[in-house]
Every structure is written in C-alpha cells, then in structure tokens.
N, C-alpha and C positions, 0 to 999 in steps of 0.2 A: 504494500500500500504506500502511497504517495503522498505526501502533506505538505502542502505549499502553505505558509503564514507569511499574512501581506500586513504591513505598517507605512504609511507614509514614508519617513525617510530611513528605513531597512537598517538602523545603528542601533538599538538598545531591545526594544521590546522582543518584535520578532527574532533576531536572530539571538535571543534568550531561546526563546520556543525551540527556534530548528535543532539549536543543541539538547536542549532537553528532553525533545522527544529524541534524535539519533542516539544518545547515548542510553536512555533507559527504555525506548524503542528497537534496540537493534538486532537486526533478525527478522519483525516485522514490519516494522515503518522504515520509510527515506523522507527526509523531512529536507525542502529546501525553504528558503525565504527570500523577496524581494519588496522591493518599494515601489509608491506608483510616482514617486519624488523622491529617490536616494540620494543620502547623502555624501555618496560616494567613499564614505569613510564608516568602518565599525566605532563606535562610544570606546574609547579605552576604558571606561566602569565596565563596560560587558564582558571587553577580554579579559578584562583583570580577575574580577568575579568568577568567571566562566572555570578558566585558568587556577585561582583557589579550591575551586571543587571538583576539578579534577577533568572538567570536560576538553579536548583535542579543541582549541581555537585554530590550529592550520590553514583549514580552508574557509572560515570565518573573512566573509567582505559582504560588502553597502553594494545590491544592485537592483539593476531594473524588472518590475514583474513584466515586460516586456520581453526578456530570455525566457518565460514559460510560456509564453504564448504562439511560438513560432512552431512549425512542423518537425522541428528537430527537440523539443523539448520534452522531456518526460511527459506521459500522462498521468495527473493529478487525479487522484482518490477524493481527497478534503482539499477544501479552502479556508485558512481561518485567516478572518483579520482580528489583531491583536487592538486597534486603535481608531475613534471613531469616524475620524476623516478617512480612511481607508476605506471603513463599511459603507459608508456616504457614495461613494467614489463609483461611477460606474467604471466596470474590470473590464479587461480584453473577455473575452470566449477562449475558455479552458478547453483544449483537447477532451474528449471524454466526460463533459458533463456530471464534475465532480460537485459533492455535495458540500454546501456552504454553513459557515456557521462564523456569529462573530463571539470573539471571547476579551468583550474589552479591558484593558488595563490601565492604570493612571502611569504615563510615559514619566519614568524614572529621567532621561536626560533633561527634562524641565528643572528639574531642581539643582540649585546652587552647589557650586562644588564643594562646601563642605557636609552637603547633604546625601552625596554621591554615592555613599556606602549602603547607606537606609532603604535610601528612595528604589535602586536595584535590589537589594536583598529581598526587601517588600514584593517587587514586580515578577521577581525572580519563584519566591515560594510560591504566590499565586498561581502564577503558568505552570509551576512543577507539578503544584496538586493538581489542577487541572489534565494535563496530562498523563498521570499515572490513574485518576477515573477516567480517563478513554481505555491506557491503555490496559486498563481491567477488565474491561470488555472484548467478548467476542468481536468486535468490528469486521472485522474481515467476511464475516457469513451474512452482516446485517443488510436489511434491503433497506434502499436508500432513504425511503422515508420514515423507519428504525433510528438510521443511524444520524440524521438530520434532528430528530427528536430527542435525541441522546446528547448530541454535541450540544442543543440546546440549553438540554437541561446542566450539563456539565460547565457552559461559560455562565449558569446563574451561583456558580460553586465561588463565595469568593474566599 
C-alpha cells in the first residue's frame, strides 16, 4: 500500500508522517510526501527530531505533489493531508483513485524557535498515534469506503 501525505510546504508536518509510517509501516506501507507549495527545504526541527528517534532522514526532502501525479509515479493507496490549506487545495488526479482522508495538525514550524522542540514533539506524537490506529488495522483487505470511514475516524484521534 501507498500513502502519499500532502502539506502545503512539505518541511515539518508531512514528512513527520512519511517517516513514521515507513519506519513502523514497513513491510506494509510506502509512504511518500509532497507539497502543493514546497518549500524546497526539510525544517531542521524534523530532521533533528526524526534523527533522535531513530528514524533514517537520508532520503528526507521538500517536494512537489506534482512528482505523484505524473504516469511515472507510484500508484497511491491513501491521501492524507496533514494541514488545512492542503485539504482546501484542489489536488492533481491520483493514478488509481486513492482514498482520501484529512488528518489535521497544528504546523509545528509556526512556532518561535525556542518553541521548536515542543511544538514538533506535540505534532510528532499526534501523527504517530494516529498512524499506529491505521496501522492496527486490517487496511489492506478494507473496501474503500471501510477504509475512508476508518481514516476518518482515526484523524478525529487527537
């Protein structure tokens, strides 16, 4: 399964998610992320953070949800937006008619840099627990308006 998490400028929120589903996802999930405004650059709070707990930052960067749109791009499973100008935002057309779900979070790079710590760890736990009630589920067998019903209820998990 495939999980694309979209955020306006693809630096803190989202590429929180992609990593946290890849690493307690793996095996089942491939989780990528982009923006529909990147900022061309990852939040150094994220890799830092990311990096303390252990998750692979390597292939961690800022890009456009533009590279999943094209005929060369993976086909997506889910959609989550992380942020609510993202959800707002009409998307390109997914390959494969993947089901959508938004899971908003309050965007940790907003806060003052000696807030930096908090304001991620907070965004951080959110998305994790969220993540690990998906990845508790069967998903993979759910039919899609199952699993739409599911993601729903999981981004009311705050």
């Amino acid at each position: 399964m495939n999980i694309l998490v979209l955020c306006t400028g693809n630096s803190a929120r989202s590429i929180l998610l992609e990593s946290i589903f890849n690493t307690h996802g793996a095996g089942r999930v491939r989780a990528y992320s982009a923006g529909s405004n990147p900022t061309g650059k990852v939040h150094p709070q994220s890799l830092a953070l990311l990096a303390e707990l252990g998750h692979d930052t390597s292939g961690a960067r800022s890009k456009s949800w533009d590279e999943f749109a094209g005929a060369e791009a993976p086909e997506m499973n889910i959609v989550i937006t992380v942020c609510a100008s993202a959800a707002g935002e009409t998307c390109p057309v997914w390959p494969g008619a993947p089901v959508r779900a938004h899971w908003g979070v309050e965007d940790p790079a907003a806060a003052e840099q000696p807030d930096w710590d908090a304001a991620f760890r907070t965004a951080y736990a959110t998305l994790e627990k969220r993540a690990k009630a998906l990845l508790a589920l069967p998903f993979e067998t759910m039919a899609p308006a199952e699993l739409s019903q599911q993601l729903k209820r999981i981004g009311d998990i705050v």
